[in-house]
N, C-alpha and C positions, 0 to 999 in steps of 0.2 A: 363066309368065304372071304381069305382076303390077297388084295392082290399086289405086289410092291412091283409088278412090273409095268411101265407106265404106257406098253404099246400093247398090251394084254389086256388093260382095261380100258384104252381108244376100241378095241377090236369088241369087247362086250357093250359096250353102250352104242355098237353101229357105228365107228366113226370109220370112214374108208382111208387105210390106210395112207400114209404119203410118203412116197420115197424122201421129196425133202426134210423132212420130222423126223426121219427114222436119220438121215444122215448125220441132222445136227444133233440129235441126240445121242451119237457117235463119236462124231467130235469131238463134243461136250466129255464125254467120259473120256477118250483116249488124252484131252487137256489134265483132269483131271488127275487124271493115271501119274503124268508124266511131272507132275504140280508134285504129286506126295512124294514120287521116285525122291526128287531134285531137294526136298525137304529134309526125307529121310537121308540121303548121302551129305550134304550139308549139316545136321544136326550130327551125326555121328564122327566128323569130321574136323569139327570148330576145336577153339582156343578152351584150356579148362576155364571153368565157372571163376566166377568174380563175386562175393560176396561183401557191398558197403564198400566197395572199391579197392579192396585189399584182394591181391591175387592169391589164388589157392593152389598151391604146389603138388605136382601128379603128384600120388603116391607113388615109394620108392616097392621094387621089386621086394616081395618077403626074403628072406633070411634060408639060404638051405647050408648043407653040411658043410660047403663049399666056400661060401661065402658067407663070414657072421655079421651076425647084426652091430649097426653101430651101438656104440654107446652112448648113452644118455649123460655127459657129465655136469652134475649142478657147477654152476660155475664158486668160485672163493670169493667173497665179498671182497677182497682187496682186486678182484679180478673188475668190478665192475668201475664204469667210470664215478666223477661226482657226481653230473648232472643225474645218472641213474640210482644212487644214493641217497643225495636229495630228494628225490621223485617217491622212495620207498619210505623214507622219514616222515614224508609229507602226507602220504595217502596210510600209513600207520596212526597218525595223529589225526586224521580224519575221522578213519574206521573208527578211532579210541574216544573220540568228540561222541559222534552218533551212538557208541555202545555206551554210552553213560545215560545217554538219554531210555537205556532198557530199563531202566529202574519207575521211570515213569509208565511206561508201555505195557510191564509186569509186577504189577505193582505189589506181589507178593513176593516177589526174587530177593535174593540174600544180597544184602550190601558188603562192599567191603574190593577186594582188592583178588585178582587170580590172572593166571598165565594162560594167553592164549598163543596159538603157532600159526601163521599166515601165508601160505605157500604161494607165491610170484609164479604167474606162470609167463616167461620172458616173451615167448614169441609172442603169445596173445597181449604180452603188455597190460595184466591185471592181474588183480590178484582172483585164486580160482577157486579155494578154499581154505577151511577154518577150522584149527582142533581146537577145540575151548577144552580147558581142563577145571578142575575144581576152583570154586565151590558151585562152579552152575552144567559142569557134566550132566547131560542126562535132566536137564530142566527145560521149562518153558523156554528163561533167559536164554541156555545155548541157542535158540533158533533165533531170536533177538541181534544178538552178539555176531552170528557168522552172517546174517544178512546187515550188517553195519560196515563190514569190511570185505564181501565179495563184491566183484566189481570194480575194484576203486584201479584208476587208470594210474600206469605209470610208463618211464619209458622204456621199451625191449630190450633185452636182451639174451644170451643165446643160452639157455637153458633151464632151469625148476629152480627155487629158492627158498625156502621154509626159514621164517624171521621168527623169532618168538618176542610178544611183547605185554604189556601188564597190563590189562584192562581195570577201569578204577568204576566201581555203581555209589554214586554217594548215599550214604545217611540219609534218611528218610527228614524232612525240616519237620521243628516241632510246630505244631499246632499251636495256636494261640490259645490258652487258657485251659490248656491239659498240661498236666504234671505227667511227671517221668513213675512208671511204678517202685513204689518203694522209696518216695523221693519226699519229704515232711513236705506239708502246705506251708504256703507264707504266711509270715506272721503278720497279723491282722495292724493297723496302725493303730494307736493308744486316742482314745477320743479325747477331744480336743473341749476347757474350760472356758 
């Protein structure tokens, strides 16, 4: 048997009731009552969420027949300031620094040189993803490659922006004391009289 009422099992174990226990225990709850009301109409009520200190904009009303939705326009690179140019050049040559370093990471990947597309996403002021195109499509290195250059901070602006730029994997360094296949041995020195 169990019993969650707490003047129901005063009354099973013989305790003589008390009006004043029974009172505060009344209180106690109509406090309580009135604690969650005051919580719940205050939480339903507040400022939208703040996330890292960057404030979050209600969402806008959906889109009916009546009224269309905006439109999304990328902006024109001549559209954006220099400082925000600057910012894209720099965090591109970032990305491009670290994606060279895939060639050590995946040490079977294809060297050599291919086009990757970089899409800005202006409000969040980063970049947010990455088309790798050949030669590492569909490889290990793609996952290398687009984790080099998501993330990289720049400064906002009002809309989506897809950069495409050249990612470089160098040549693999020779080995000390291994020849190239297909490559004659050196010639030995002529002993010496």
């Amino acid at each position: 048997m169990r019993l969650t009422d707490p003047v129901e099992a005063d009354n099973l174990l013989g305790c003589p009731e008390s009006e004043d226990l029974v009172a505060h225990r009344r209180e106690r709850s109509l406090f309580l009552a009135s604690l969650v009301a005051a919580a719940a109409l205050a939480g339903c009520g507040g400022a939208p969420a703040q996330v890292e200190g960057t404030f979050i904009q209600p969402e806008a009303p959906a889109a009916t027949a009546d009224t269309p939705a905006a439109e999304v326009k990328p902006p024109a690179e001549d559209e954006l300031t220099p400082d925000q140019k600057a910012q894209m050049e720099i965090a591109l040559r970032r990305g491009g620094e670290k994606a060279a370093n895939c060639a050590k990471v995946v040490p079977e990947s294809v060297r050599g040189e291919g086009e990757v597309k970089v899409t800005f996403d202006g409000k969040k002021g980063r970049a947010t993803d990455v088309s790798v195109g050949a030669p590492w499509a569909g490889t290990e290195t793609e996952s290398c490659i687009k984790r080099s250059f998501v993330g990289e901070i720049i400064v906002p602006f009002d809309g989506e922006l897809e950069v495409p730029y050249t990612v470089k994997l160098p040549a693999k360094p020779e080995e000390p004391g291994k020849t190239k296949p297909g490559a004659k041995p050196a010639a030995k020195p002529a002993p010496k009289k």
